[in-house]
C-alpha positions in Angstrom: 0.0 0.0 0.0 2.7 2.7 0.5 4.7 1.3 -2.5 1.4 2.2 -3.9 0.7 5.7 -2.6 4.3 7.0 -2.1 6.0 5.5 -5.1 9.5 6.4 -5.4 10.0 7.7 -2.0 10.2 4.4 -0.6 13.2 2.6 -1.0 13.7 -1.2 -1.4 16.9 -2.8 -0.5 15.9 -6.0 -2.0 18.3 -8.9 -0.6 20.3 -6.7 1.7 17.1 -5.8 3.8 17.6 -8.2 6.1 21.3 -7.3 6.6 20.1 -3.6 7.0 17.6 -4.5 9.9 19.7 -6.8 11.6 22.9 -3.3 11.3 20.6 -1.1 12.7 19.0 -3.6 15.0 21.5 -2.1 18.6 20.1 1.2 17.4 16.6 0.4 17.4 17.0 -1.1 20.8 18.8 1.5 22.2 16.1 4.0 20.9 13.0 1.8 21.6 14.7 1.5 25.3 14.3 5.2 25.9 11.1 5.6 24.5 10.0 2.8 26.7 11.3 4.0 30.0 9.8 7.3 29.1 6.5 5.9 28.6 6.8 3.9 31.7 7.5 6.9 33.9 4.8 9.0 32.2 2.4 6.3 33.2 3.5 6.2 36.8 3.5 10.1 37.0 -0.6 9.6 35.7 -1.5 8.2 39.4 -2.5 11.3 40.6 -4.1 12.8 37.9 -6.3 9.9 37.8 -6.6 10.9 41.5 -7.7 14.1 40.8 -10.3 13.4 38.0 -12.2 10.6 39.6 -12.2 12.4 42.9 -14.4 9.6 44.9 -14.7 7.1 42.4 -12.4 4.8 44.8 -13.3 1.7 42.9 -12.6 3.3 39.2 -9.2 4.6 40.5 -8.3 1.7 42.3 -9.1 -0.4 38.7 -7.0 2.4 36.6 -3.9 1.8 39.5 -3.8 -1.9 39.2 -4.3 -1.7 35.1 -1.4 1.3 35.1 0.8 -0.8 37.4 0.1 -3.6 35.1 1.3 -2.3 32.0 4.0 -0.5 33.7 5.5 -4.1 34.2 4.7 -5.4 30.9 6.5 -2.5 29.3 9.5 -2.7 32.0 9.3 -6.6 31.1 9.9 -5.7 27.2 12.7 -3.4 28.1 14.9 -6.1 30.1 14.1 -8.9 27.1 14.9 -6.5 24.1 18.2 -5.5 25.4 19.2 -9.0 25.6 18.0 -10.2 22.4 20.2 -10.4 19.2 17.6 -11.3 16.4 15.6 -8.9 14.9 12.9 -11.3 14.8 12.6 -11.2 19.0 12.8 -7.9 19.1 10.1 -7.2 16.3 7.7 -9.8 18.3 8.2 -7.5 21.3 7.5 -4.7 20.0 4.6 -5.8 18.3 3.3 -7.2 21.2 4.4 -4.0 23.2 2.5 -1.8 21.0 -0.6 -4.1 20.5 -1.0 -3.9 24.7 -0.6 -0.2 24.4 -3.1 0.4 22.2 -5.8 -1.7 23.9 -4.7 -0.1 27.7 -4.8 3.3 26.4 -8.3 2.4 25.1 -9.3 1.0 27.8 -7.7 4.6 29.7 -10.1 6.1 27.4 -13.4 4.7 28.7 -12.9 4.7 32.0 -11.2 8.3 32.3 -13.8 11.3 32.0 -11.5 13.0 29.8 -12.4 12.8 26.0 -11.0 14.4 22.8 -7.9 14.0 24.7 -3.9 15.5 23.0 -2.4 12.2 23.6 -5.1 10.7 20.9 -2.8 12.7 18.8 0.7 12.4 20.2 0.4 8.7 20.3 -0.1 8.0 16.8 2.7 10.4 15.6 5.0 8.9 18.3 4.4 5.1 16.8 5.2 6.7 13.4 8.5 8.2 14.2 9.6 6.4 17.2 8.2 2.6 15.4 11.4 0.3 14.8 9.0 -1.9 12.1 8.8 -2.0 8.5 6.0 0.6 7.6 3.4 -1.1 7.3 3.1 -3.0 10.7 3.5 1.1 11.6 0.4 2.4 10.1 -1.6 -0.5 11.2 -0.8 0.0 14.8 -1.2 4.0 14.3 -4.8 3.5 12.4 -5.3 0.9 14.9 -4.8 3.3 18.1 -7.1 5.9 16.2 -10.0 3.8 15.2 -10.1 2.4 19.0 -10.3 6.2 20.2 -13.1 6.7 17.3 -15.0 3.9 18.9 -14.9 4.6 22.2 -15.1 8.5 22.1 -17.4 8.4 19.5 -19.7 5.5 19.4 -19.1 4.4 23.1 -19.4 7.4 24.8 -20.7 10.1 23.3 -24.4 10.8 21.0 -22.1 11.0 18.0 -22.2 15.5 17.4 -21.2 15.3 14.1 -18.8 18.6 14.9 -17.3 17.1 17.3 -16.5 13.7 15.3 -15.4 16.2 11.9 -12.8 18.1 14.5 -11.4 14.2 15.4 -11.4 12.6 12.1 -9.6 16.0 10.7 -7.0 16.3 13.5 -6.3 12.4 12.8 -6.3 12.5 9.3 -3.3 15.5 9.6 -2.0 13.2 12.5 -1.4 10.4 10.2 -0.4 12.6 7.3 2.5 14.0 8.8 3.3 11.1 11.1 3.5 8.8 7.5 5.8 11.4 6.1 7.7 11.7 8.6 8.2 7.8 9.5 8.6 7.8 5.3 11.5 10.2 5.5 13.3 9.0 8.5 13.4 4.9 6.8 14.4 7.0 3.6 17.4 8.5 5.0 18.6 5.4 7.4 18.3 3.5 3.9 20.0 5.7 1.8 22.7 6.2 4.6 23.3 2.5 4.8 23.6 2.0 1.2 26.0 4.5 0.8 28.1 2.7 3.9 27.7 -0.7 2.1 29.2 0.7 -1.2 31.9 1.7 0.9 32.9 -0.9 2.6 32.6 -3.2 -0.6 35.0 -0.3 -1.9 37.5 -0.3 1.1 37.4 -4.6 0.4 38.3 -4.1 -3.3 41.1 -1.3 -2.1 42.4 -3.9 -0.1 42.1 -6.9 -2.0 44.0 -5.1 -5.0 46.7 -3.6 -2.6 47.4 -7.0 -1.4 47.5 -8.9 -4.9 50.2 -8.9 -7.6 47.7 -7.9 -10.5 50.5 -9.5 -12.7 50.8 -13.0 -11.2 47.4 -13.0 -9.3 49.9 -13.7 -6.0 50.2 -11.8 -2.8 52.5 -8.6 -2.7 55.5 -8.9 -1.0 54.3 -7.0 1.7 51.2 -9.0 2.3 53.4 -12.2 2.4 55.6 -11.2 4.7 52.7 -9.9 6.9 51.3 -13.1 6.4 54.5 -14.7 6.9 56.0 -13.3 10.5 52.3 -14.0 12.4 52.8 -17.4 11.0 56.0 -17.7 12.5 54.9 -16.1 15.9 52.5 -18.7 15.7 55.6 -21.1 15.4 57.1 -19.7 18.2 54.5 -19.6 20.7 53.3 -23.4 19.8 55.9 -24.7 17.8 54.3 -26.3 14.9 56.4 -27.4 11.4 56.6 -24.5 9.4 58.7 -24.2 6.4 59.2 -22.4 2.9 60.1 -22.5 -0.5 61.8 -19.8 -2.6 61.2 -20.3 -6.2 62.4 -18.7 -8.8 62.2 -18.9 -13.0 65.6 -20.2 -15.0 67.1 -18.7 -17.4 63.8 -15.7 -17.4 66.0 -13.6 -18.9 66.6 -15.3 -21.9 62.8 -15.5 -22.8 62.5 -12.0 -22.0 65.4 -11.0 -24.4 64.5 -13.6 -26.7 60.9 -13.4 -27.0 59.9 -9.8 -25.4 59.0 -8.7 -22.6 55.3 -9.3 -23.4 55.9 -12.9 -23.4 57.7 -13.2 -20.3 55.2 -11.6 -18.3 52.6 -14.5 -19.9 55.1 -16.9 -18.8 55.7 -15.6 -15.1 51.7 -15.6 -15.1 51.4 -19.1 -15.6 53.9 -19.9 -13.7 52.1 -18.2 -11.0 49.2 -20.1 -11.4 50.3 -23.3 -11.9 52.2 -23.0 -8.3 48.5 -21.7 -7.2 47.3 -24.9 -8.2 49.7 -27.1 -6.8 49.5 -25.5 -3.2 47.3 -26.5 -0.5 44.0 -24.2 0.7 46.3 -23.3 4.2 49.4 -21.9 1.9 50.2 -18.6 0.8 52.3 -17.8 -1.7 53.7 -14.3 -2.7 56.1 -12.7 -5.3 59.0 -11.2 -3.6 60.1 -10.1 -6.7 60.7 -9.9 -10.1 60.8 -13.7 -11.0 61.1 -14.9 -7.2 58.5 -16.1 -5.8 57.8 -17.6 -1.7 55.6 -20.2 -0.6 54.9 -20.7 3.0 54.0 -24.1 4.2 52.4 -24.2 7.8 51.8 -27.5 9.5 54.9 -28.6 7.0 58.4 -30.3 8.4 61.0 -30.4 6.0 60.2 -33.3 4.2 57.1 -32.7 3.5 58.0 -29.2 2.1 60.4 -30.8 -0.5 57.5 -33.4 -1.8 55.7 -30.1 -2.3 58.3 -28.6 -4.0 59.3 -31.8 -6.3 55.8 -31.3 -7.3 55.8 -27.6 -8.6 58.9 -28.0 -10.0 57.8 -30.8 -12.0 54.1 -29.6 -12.8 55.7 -26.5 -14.2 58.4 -28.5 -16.2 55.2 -29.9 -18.1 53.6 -27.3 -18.7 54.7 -24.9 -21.5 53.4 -21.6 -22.2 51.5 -21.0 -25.2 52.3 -17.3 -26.6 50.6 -16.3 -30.2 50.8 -19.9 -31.2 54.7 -20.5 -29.8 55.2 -22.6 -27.1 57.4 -21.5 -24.4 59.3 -24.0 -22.0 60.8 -23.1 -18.7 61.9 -24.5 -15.4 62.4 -23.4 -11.9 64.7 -23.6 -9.0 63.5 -24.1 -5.4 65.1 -23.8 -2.1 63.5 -25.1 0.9 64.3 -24.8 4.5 62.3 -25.1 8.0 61.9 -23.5 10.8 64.1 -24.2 13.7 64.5 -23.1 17.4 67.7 -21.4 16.6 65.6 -18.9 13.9 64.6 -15.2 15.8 62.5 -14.4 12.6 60.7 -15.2 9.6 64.2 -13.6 7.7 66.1 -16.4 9.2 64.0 -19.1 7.7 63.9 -17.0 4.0 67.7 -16.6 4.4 68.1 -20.3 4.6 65.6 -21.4 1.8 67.2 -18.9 -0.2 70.7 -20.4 0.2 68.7 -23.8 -0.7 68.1 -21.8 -3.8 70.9 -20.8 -4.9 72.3 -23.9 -4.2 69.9 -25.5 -6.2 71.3 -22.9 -9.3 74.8 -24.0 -8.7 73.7 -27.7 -9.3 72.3 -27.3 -13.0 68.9 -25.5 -12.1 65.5 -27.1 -12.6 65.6 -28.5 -9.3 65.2 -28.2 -5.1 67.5 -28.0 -2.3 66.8 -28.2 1.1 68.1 -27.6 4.5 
């Protein structure tokens, strides 16, 4: 119905409505809380205005006590569980609930008071408008809802029905709801608008990241990321002293593709190189490109042996796998060190140092092999 009558003022947030409610669901608490408490004490401080208006109607004041008391406790009640709750789908319920027992004890206040035509038969729907955590709809229902119970007990109840009496309510309601459903429009409006706008951020912030932390060449971490990645992995050794170990790998001979097919082709080459070691390595790895044609993979949960299997691997799946560039395949091999981490290391350096050693060990040996300490 207000899709209907409001059109494009409403916003939908398709799929990322529920992720919207559940954001701003502390600061619907936290704002429902107040209101509540308010209420509460407004309803306490009504004792002796009731006492004033019934004068010696003991019986009628003693009924209004017991049924202000009672909803007194129902709304502290709603309070205590809605601050504990985590799913919008509690808190909605108590609300709902809340708001359904306000509406038929203010009703009931109504009747029994002598008072008729009464401000708060304004104030109340406008306050459910602005102050209502719920989706719009459930809003104007409980708002009409609160006004047609006033209508019937102030005007069909209690009264002969003047018809200038009933024009001056059904006016003052109408412009009640009117700028209560504007306002309760332009206050979901803005929260929506203001969340989308945050959600576009923080997807940009991710991207920002992501690309800052990947090689756009090789698809690999930056250096910087690896070795980030790299020394809490070794603090982790440290503190628990788990196998950890890493290979340094690096392309033979690049140069000579580079100079003897471009430089076009040797980044093609270095990028399937990159991915093939991708594919070989486990989900827990993480390898990085230190540089140039160097390349580290950190093994956790990996002893020394098990790191050189890995490595025998690479090398080999690489070995068979030539690079196809405008028709013209390319064939190239690597070198890997490998070392692992031992008590006497301080730092991740210590291990790199040592797999690099492995590495250029592995050079002096005839290339298009591993070496490990």
């Amino acid at each position: 119905m207000f899709k209907w009558l409001f059109g494009n003022s409403l916003i939908d947030l398709g799929e990322l409505e529920g992720d919207y409610r559940v954001y701003h669901l502390q600061n619907d608490i936290r704002q429902s809380t107040i209101a509540l408490r308010v209420i509460a004490i407004g309803t306490l401080a009504s004792l002796p205005v009731d006492a004033l208006l019934l004068g010696d109607k003991h019986h009628v004041l003693a009924l209004l006590a017991v049924l202000r008391m009672g909803f007194i406790v129902a709304t502290l009640a709603t309070i205590l569980t809605i601050q504990r709750t985590k799913k919008v789908k509690v808190f909605d319920r108590m609300i709902i609930g809340w708001l359904t027992a306000s509406i038929i004890f203010l009703n009931i206040l109504n009747y029994m008071r002598p008072i008729q035509n009464n401000p708060f038969d304004i104030i109340f729907p406008l306050a459910i408008y602005i102050l209502s955590p719920l989706n719009l709809s459930y809003t104007f229902l409980f708002a009409l809802g609160y006004s047609t119970g006033v209508l019937f007990v102030n005007h069909v109840l209690r009264t002969s029905g003047d018809p200038a009496t009933l024009s001056t309510f059904l006016v003052a309601q109408i412009i009640a709801h009117a700028l209560g459903s504007g306002s309760a429009i332009e206050i979901q409006r803005h929260r929506k608008i203001s969340y989308r706008a945050y959600i576009h951020e923080k997807d940009a912030r991710e991207v920002a990241a992501y690309l800052s932390n990947i090689d756009p060449l090789t698809e690999s971490l930056t250096r910087r990321h690896f070795f980030n990645i790299a020394g809490s992995e070794f603090l982790r050794y440290l503190r628990y002293r788990r196998p950890l170990s890493v290979l340094v790998i690096d392309a033979d001979h690049f140069k000579a593709i580079n100079d003897t097919y471009g430089h076009h082709a040797g980044d093609i080459v270095l990028r399937s190189m990159s991915l093939v070691m991708l594919e070989q390595k486990r989900a827990q790895d993480t390898l990085g490109r230190l540089g140039g044609e160097e390349f580290g993979l950190l093994l956790p949960e990996t002893n020394l042996a098990q790191a050189k299997i890995v490595a025998e691997r690479i090398q080999k799946a690489w070995e068979n796998t030539p690079t196809n560039v405008d028709g013209e395949l390319i064939r190239s091999t690597v070198s890997i060190g490998v070392a692992e981490a031992t008590p006497e290391d301080k730092s991740f350096e210590d291990v790199l140092r040592r797999a690099d050693r492995m590495l250029y060990k592995a050079k002096e040996r005839g290339r298009n092999q591993v070496a490990a300490e």
